[in-house]
N, CA, C and O of each residue as an XYZ file, in Angstrom:
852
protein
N      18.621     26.148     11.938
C      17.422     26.327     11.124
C      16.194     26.331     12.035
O      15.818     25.430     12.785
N      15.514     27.817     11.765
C      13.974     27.466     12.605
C      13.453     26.268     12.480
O      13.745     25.601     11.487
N      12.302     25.604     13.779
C      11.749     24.438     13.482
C      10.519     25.315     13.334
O      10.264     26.428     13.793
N       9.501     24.087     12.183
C       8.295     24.814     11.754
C       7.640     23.201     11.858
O       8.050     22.086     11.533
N       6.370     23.752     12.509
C       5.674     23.069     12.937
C       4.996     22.053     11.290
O       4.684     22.403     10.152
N       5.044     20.455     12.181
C       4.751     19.718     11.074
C       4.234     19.995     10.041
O       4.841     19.656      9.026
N       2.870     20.742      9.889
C       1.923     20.312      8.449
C       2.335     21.335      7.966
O       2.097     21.332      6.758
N       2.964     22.446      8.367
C       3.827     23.330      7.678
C       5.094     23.229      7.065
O       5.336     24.040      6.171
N       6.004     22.340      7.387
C       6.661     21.982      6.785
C       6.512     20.828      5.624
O       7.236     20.820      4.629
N       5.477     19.846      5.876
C       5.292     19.371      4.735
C       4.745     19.931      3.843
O       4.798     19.507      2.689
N       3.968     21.228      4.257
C       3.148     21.958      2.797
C       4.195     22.643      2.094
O       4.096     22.940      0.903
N       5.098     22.876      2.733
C       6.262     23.373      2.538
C       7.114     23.218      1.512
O       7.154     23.896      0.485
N       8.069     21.945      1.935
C       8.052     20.852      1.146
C       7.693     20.183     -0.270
O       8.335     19.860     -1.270
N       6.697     20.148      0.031
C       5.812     19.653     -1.485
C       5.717     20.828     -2.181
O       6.151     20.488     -3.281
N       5.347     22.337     -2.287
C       5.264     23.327     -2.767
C       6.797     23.578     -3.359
O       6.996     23.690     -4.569
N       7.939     23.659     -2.294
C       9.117     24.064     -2.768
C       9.195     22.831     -4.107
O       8.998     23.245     -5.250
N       9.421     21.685     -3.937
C      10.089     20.386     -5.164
C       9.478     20.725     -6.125
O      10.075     20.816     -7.198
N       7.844     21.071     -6.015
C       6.526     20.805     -7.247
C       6.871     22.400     -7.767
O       6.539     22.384     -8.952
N       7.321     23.610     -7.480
C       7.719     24.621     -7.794
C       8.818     24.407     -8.689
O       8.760     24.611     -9.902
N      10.257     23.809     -7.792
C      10.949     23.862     -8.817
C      11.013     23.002     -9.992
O      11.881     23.280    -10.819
N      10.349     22.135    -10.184
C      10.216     20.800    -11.206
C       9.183     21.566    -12.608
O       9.238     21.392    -13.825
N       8.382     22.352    -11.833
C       7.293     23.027    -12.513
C       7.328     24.665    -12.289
O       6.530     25.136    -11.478
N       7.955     25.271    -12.772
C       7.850     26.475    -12.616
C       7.230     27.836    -12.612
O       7.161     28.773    -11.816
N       6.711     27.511    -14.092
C       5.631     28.032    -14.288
C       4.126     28.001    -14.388
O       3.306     28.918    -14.413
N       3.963     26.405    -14.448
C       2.557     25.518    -14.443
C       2.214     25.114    -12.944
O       1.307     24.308    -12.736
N       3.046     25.757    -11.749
C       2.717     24.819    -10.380
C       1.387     24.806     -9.984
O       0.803     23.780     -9.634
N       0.660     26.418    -10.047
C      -0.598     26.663     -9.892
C      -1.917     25.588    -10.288
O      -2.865     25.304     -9.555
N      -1.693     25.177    -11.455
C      -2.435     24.680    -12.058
C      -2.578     23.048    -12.098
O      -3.345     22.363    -12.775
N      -1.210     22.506    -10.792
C      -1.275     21.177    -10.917
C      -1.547     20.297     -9.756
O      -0.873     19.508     -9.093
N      -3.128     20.831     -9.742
C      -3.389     20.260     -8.113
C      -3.003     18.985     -7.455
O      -2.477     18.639     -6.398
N      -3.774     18.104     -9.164
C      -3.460     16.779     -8.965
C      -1.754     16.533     -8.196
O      -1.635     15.756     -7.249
N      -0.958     17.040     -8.567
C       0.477     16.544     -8.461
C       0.304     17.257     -7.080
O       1.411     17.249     -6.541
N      -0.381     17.711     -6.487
C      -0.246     18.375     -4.902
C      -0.505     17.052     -4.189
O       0.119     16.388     -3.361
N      -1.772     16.914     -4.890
C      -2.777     15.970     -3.578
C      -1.848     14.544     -3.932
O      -1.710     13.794     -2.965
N      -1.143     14.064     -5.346
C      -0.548     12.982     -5.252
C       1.166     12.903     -4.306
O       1.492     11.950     -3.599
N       1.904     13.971     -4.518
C       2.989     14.328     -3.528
C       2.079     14.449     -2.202
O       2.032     13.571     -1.342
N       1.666     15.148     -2.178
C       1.028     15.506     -0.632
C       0.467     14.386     -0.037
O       0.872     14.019      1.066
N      -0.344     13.844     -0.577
C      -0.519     12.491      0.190
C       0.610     11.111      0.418
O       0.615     10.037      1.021
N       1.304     11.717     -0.263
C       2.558     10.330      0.065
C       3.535     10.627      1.326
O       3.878     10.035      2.350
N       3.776     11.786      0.734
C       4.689     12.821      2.048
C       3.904     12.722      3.642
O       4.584     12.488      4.641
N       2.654     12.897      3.708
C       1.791     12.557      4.870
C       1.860     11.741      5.600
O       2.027     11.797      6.818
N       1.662     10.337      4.505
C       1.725      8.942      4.754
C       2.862      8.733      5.073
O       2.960      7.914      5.987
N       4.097      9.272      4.572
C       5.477      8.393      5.189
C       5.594      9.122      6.616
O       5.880      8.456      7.611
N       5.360     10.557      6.697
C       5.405     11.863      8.065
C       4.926     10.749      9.424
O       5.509     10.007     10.215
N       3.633     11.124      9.148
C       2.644     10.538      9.980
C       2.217      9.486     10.419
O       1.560      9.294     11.442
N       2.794      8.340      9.199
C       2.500      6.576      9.482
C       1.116      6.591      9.168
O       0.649      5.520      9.556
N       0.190      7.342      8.618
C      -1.059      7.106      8.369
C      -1.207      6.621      7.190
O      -0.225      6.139      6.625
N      -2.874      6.652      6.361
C      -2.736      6.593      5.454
C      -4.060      8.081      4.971
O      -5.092      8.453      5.529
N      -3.311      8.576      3.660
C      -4.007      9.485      3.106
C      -4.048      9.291      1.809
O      -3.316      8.432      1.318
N      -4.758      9.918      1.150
C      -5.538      9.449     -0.220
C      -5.733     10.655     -1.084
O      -6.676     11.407     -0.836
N      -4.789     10.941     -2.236
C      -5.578     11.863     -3.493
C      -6.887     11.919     -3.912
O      -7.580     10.926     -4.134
N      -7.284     13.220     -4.039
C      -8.749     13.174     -4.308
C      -9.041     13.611     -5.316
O      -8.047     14.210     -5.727
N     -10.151     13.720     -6.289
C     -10.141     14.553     -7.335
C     -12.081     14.584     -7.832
O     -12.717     13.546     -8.014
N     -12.506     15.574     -7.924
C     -13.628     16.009     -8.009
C     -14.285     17.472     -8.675
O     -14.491     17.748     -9.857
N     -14.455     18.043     -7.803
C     -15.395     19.303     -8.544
C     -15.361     20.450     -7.035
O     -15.725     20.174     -5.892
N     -15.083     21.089     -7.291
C     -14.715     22.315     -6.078
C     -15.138     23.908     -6.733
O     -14.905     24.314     -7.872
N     -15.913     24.721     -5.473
C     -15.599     25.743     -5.662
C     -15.410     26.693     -4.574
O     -15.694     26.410     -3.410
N     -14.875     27.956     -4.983
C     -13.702     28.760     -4.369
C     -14.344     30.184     -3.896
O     -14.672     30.798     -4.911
N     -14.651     30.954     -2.668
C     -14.895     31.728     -2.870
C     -14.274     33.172     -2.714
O     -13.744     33.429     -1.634
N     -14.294     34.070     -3.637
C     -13.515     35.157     -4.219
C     -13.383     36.115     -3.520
O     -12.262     36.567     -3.289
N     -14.389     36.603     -3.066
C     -14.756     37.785     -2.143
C     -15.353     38.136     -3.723
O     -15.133     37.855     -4.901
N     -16.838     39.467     -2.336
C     -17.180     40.251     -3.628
C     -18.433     39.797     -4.294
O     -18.963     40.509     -5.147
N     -18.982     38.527     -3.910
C     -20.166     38.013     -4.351
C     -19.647     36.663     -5.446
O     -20.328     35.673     -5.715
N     -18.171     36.993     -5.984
C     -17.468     36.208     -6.877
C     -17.436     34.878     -6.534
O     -17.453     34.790     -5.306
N     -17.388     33.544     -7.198
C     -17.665     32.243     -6.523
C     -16.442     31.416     -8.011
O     -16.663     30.680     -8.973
N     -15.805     31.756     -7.713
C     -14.833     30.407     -8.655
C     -15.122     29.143     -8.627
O     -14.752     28.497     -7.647
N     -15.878     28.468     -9.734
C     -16.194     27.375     -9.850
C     -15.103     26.040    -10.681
O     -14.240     26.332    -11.509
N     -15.339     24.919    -10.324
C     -13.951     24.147    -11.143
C     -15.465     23.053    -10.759
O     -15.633     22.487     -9.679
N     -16.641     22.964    -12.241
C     -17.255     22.059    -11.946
C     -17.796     21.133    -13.362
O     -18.897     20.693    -13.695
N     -16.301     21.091    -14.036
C     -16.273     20.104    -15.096
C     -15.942     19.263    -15.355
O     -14.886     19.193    -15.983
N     -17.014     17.597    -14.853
C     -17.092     16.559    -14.147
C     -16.585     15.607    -15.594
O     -16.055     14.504    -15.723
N     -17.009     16.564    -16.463
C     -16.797     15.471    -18.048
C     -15.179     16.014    -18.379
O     -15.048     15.686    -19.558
N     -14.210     16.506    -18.059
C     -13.193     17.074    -17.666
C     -12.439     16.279    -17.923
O     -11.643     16.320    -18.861
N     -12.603     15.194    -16.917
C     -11.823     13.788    -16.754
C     -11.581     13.233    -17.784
O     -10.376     13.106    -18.002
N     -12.276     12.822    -18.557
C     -12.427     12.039    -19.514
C     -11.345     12.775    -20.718
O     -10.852     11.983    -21.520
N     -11.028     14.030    -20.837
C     -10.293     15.042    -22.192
C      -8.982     14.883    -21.799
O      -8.460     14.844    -20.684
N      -8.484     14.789    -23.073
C      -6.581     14.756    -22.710
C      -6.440     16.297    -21.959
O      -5.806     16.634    -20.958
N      -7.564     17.303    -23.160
C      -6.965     18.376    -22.140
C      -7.330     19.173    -21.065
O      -7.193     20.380    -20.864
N      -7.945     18.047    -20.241
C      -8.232     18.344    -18.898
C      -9.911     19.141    -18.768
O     -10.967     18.799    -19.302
N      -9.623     20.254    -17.879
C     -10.705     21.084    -17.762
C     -10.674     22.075    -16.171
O      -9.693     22.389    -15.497
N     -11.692     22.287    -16.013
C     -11.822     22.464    -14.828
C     -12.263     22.042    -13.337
O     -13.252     22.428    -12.714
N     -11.398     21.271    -12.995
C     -11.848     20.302    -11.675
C     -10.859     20.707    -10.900
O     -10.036     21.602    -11.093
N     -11.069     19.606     -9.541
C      -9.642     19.969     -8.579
C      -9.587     19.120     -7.924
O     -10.542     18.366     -7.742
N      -8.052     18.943     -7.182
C      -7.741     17.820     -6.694
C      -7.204     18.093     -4.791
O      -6.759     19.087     -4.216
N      -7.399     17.241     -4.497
C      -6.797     17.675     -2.684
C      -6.942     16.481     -2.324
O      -7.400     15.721     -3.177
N      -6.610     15.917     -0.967
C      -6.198     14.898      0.121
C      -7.091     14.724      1.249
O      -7.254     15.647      2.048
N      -7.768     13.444      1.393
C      -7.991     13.072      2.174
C      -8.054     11.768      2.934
O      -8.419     10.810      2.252
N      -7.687     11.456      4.596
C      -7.252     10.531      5.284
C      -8.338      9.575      4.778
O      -9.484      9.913      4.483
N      -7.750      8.144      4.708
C      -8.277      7.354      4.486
C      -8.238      6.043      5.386
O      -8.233      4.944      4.831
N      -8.204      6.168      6.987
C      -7.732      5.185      7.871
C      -8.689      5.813      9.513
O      -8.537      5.719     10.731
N      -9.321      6.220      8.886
C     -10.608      7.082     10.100
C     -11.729      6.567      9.593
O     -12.261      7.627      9.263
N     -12.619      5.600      9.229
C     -13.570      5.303      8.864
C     -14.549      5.281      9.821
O     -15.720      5.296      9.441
N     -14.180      5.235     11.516
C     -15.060      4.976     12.280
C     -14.973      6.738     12.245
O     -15.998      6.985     11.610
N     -14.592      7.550     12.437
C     -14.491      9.291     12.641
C     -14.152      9.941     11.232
O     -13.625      9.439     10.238
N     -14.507     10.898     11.413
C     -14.643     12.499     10.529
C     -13.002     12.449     10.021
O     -11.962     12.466     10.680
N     -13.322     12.360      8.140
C     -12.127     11.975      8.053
C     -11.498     13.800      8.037
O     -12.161     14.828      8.172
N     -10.122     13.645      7.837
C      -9.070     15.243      7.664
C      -9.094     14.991      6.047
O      -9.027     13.964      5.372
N      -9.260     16.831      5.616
C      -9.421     17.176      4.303
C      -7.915     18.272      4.514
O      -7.642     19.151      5.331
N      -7.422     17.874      3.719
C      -6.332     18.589      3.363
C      -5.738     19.515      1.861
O      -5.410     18.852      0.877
N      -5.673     20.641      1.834
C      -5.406     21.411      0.402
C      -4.623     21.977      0.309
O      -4.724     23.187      0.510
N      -3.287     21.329     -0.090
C      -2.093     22.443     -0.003
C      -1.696     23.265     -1.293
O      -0.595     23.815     -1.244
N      -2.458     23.423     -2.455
C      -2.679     24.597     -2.997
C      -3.632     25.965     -3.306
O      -3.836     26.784     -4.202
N      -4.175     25.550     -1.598
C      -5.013     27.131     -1.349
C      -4.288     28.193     -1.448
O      -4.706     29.309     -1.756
N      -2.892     27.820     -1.127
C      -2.577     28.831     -1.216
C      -1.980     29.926     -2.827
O      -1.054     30.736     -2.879
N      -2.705     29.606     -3.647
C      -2.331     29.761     -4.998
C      -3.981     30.366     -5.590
O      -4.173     31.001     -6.628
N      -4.960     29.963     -4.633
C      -6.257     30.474     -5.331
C      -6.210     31.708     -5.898
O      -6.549     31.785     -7.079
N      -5.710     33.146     -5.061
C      -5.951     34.561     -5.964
C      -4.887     34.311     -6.846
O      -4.756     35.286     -7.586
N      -3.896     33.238     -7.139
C      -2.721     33.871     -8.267
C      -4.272     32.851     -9.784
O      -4.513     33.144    -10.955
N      -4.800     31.865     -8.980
C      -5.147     31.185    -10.140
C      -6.347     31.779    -10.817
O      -6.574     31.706    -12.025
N      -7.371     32.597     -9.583
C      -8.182     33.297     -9.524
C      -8.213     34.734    -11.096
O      -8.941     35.079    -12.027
N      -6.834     35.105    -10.435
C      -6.564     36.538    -11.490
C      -6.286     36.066    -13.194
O      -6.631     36.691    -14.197
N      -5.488     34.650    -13.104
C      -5.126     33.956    -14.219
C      -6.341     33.532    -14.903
O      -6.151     33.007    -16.000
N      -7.697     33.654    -14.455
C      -9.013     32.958    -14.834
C      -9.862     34.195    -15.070
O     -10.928     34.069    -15.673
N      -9.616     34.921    -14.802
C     -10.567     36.152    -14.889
C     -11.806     36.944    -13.636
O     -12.836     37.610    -13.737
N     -11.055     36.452    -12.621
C     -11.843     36.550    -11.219
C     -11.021     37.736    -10.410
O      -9.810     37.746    -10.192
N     -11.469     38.193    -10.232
C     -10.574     39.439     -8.962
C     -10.645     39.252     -7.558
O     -11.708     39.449     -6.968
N      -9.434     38.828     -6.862
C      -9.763     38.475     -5.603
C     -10.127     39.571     -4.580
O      -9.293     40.452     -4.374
N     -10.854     39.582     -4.175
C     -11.327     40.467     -2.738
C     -11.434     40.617     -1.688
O     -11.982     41.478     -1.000
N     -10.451     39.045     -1.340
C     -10.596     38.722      0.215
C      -8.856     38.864      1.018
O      -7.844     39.338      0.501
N      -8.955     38.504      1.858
C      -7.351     38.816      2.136
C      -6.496     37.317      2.030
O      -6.920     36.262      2.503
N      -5.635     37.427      1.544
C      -4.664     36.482      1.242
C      -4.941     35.439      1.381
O      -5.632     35.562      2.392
N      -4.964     33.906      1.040
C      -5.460     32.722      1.423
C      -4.513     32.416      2.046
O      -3.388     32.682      1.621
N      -4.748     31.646      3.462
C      -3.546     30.629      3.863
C      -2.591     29.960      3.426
O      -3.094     30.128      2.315
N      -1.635     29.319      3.198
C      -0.704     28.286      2.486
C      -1.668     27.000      1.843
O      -1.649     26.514      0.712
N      -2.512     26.658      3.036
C      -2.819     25.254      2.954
C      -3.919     25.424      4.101
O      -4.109     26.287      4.958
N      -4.796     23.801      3.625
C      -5.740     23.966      4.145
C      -5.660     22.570      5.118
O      -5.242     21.575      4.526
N      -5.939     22.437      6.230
C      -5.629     21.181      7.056
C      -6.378     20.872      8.158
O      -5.879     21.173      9.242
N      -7.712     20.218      8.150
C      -8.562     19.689      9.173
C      -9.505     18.869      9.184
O      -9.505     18.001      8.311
N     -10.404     18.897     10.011
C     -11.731     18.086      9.914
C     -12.759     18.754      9.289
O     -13.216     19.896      9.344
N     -12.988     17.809      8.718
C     -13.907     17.743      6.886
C     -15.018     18.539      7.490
O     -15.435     19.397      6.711
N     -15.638     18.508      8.683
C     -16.658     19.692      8.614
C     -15.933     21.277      9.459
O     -16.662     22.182      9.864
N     -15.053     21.288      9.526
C     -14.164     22.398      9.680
C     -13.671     22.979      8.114
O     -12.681     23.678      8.331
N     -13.901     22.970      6.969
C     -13.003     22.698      6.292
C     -14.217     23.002      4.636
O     -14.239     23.843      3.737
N     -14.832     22.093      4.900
C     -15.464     22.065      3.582
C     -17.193     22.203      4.106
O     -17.764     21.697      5.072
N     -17.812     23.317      2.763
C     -18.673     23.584      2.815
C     -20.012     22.415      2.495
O     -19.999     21.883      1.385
N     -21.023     22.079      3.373
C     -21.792     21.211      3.336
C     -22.864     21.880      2.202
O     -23.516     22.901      2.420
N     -22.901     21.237      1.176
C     -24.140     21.896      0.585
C     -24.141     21.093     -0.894
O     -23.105     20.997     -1.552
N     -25.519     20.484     -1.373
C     -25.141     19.670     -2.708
C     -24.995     20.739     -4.052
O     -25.370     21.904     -3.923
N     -24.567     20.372     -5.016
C     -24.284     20.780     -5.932
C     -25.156     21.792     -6.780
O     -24.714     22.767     -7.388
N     -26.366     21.419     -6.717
C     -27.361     22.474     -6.962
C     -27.702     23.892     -5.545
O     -28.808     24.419     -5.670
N     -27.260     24.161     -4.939
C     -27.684     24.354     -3.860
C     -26.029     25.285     -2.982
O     -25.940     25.649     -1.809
N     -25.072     25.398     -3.991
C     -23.477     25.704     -3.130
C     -24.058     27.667     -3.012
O     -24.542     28.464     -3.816
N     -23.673     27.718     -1.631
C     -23.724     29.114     -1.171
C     -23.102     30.221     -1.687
O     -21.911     29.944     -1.828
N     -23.378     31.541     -2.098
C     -22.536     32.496     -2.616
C     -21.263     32.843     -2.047
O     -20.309     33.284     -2.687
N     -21.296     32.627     -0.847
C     -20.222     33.165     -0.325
C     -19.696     32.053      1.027
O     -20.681     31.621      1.626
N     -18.830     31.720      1.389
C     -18.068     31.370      2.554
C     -17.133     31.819      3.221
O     -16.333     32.614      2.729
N     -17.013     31.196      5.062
C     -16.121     31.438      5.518
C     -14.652     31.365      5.462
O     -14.028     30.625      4.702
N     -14.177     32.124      6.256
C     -12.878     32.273      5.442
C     -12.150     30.591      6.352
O     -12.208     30.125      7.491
N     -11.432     30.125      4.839
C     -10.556     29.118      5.439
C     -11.228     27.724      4.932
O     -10.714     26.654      5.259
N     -12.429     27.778      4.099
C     -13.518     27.086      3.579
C     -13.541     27.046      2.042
O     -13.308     27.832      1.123
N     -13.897     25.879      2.175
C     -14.306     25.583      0.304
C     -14.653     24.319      0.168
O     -14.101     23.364      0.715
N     -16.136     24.270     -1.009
C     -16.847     23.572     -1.132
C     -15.927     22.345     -2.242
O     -15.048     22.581     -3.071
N     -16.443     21.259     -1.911
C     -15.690     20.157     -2.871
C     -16.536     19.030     -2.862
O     -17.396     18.922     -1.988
N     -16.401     18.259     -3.655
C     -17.066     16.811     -3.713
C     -16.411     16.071     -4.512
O     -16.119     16.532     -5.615
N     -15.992     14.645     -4.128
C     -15.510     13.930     -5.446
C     -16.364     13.259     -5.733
O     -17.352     12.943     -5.070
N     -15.995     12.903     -7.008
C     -17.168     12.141     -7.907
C     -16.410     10.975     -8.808
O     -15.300     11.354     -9.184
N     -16.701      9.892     -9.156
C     -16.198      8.631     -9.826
C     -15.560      8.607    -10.930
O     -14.629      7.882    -11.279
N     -16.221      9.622    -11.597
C     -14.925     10.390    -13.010
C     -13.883     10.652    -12.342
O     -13.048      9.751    -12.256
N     -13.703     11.531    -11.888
C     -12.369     11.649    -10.920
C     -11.795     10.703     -9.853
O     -10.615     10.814     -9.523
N     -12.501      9.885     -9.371
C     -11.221      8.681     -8.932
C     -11.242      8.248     -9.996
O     -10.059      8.437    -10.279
N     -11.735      7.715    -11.005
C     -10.916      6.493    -12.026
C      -9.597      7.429    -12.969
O      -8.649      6.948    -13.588
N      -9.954      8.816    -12.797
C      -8.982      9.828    -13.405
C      -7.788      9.914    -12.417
O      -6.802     10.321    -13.032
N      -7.607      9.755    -11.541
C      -6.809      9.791    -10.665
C      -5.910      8.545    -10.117
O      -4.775      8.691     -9.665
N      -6.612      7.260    -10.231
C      -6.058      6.522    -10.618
C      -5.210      6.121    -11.606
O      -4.127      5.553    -11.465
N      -5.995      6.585    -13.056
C      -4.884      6.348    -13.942
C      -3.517      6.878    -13.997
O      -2.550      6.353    -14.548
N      -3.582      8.424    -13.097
C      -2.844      9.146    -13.394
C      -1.632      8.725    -12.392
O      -0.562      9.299    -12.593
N      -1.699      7.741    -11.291
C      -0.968      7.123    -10.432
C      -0.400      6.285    -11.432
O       0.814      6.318    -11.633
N      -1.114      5.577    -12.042
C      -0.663      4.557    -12.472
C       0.275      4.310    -14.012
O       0.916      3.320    -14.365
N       0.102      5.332    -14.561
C       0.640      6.067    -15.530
C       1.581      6.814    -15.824
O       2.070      7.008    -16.937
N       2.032      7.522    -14.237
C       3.129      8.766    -13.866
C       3.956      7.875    -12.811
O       4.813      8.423    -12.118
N       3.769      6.897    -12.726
C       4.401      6.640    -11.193
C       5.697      6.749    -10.865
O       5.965      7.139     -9.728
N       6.520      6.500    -11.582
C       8.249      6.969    -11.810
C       8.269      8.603    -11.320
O       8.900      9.141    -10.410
N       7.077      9.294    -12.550
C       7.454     10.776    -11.966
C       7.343     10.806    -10.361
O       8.161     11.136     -9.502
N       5.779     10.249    -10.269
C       5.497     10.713     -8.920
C       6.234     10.027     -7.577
O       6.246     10.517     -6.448
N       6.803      8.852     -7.970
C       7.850      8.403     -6.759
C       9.152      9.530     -6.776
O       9.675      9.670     -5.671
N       9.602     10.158     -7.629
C      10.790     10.662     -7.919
C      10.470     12.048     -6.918
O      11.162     12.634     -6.085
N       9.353     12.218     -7.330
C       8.924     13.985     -6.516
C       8.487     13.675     -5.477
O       8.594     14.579     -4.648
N       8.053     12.838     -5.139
C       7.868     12.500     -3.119
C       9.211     12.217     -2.933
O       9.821     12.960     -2.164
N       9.690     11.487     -3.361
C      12.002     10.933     -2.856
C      12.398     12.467     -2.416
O      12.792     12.766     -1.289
N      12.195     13.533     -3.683
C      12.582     14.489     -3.270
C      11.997     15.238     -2.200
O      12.705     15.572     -1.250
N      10.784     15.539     -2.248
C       9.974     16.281     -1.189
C      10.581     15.728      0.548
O      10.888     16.381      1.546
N      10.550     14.280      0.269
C      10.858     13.663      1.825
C      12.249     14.046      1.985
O      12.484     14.323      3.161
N      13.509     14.189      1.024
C      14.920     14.484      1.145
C      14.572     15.902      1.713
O      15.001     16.144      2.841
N      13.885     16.818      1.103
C      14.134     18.369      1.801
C      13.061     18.157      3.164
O      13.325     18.861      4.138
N      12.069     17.378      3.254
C      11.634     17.105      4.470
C      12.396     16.971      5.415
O      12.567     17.837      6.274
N      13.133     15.529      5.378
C      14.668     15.305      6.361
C      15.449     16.163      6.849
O      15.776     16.004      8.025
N      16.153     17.697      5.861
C      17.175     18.414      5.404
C      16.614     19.142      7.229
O      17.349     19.151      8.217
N      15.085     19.692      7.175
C      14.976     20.781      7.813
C      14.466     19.669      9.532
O      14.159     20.279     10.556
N      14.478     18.407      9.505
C      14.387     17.995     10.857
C      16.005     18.227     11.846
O      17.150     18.244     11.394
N      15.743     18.314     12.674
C      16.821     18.767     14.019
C      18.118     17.003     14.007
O      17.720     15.838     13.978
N      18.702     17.192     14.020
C      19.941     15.978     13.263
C      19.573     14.849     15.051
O      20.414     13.980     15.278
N      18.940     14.925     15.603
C      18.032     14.193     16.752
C      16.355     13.931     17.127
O      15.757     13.484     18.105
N      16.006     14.406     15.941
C      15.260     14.194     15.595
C      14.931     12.744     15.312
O      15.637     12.020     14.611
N      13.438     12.248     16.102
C      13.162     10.466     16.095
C      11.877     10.577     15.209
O      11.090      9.643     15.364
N      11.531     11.499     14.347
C      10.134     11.511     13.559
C      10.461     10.271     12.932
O      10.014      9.195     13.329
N      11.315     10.414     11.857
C      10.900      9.384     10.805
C      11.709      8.273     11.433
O      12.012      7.473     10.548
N      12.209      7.886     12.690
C      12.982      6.758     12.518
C      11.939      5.696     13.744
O      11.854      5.635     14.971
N      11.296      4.996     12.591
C      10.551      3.859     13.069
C      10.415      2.941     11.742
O      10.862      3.264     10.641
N       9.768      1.819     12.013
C       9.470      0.897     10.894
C       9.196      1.548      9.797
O       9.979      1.945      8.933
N       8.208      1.633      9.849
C       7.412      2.442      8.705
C       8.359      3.353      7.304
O       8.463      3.392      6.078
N       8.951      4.058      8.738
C       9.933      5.029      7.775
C      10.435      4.214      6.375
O      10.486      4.814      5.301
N      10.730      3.062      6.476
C      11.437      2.192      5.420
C      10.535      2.196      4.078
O      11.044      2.255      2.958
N       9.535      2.147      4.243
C       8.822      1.931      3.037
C       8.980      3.193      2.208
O       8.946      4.402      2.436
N       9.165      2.415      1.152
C       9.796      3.233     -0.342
C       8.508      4.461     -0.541
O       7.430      4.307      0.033
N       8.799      5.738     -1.470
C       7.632      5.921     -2.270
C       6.679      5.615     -3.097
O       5.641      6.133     -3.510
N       7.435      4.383     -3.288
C       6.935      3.221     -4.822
C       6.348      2.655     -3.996
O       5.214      2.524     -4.455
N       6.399      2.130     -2.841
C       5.826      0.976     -2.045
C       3.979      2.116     -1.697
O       2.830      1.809     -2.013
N       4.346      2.999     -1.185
C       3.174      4.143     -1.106
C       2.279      4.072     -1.685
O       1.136      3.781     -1.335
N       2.908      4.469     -3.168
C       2.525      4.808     -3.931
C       1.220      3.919     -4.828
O       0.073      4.153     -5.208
N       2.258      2.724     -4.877
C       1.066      1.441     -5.041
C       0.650      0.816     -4.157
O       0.962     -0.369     -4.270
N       0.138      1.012     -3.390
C      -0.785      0.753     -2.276
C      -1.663      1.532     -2.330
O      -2.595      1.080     -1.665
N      -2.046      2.995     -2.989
C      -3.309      4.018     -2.873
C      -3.639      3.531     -4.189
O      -4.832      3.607     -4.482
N      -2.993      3.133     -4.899
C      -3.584      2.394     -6.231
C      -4.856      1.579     -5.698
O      -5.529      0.905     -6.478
């Protein structure tokens, strides 16, 4: 089996399990990205990373600007328009890493919303330092257009206490879909492979899981 370089295989990973569990809704379930995705990270890497959830927008090509900036959202059983992604939470002295591993779904979610994409294909995933990454600009004030590989986001306190609950509420699901994500993680490491075999490795998804609680 080809080896594929780490953050590719975990975007990998989390996309393949959250695909097949969700088949037709995957697009639309960021939250369950940034909550798999950040656990999968944390066990990978030994770090710690953190679900995010806020207000983001996307840009289309074309002058087009996809917005997801419905902050009262949180609060409705049936949701709205916000978005969710990952970021490190164990860099406090440095520039933390913003991570989005369902960029790569923007033109399918884009066309599903009524936006026409115009730019060329989005990456899989998005993976760096927060001013590499995300557009600086406050909320009154977000630019028509950005570079490619960029998108504006902010979280806001509706969305952590929304995101919390949703840890705390799903947690069976969401330990069950990181167990899996890390099993096909394992599947594609080299059978000498020393990634995951250190302390750390031991800790459960449940153990993870409530700890970002």
């Amino acid at each position: 089996m080809m080896a594929l370089p780490i953050r590719t295989l975990i975007a990998h990973c989390v996309n393949q399990v959250i695909r097949q569990y969700y088949p037709r809704q995957y697009s639309s379930l960021c939250h369950v990205y940034a909550i798999i995705g950040s656990n999968l990270i944390s066990i990978v890497l030994d770090r710690v990373y953190r679900p995010v959830a806020g207000l983001a927008a996307i840009d289309c090509g074309g002058g087009q600007l996809m917005t997801m900036l419905d902050n009262g959202a949180f609060a409705h059983a049936a949701g709205g328009s916000y978005h969710c992604w990952i970021e490190s939470a164990d860099d406090l002295a440095t520039e933390c890493e913003v991570v989005d591993l369902t960029f790569r779904h923007n033109h399918t979610y884009a066309e599903q919303n009524g936006f026409g994409w115009q730019r060329a294909l989005p990456p899989d995933f998005l993976w760096g330092k927060q001013s590499d990454i995300v557009v600086q600009a406050p909320l009154h004030a977000i630019p028509r257009s950005f570079p490619e590989g960029m998108v504006w986001l902010q979280e806001t306190d509706e969305g952590w206490h929304w995101m919390m609950r949703q840890l705390q509420e799903h947690q069976s699901a969401f330990v069950t879909l990181t167990a899996e994500a890390l099993k096909l993680f394992q599947a594609h490491l080299a059978p000498d492979s020393a990634l995951l075999a250190r302390p750390a490795a031991t800790e459960t998804p449940a153990t993870l899981l409530m700890a970002a609680v």
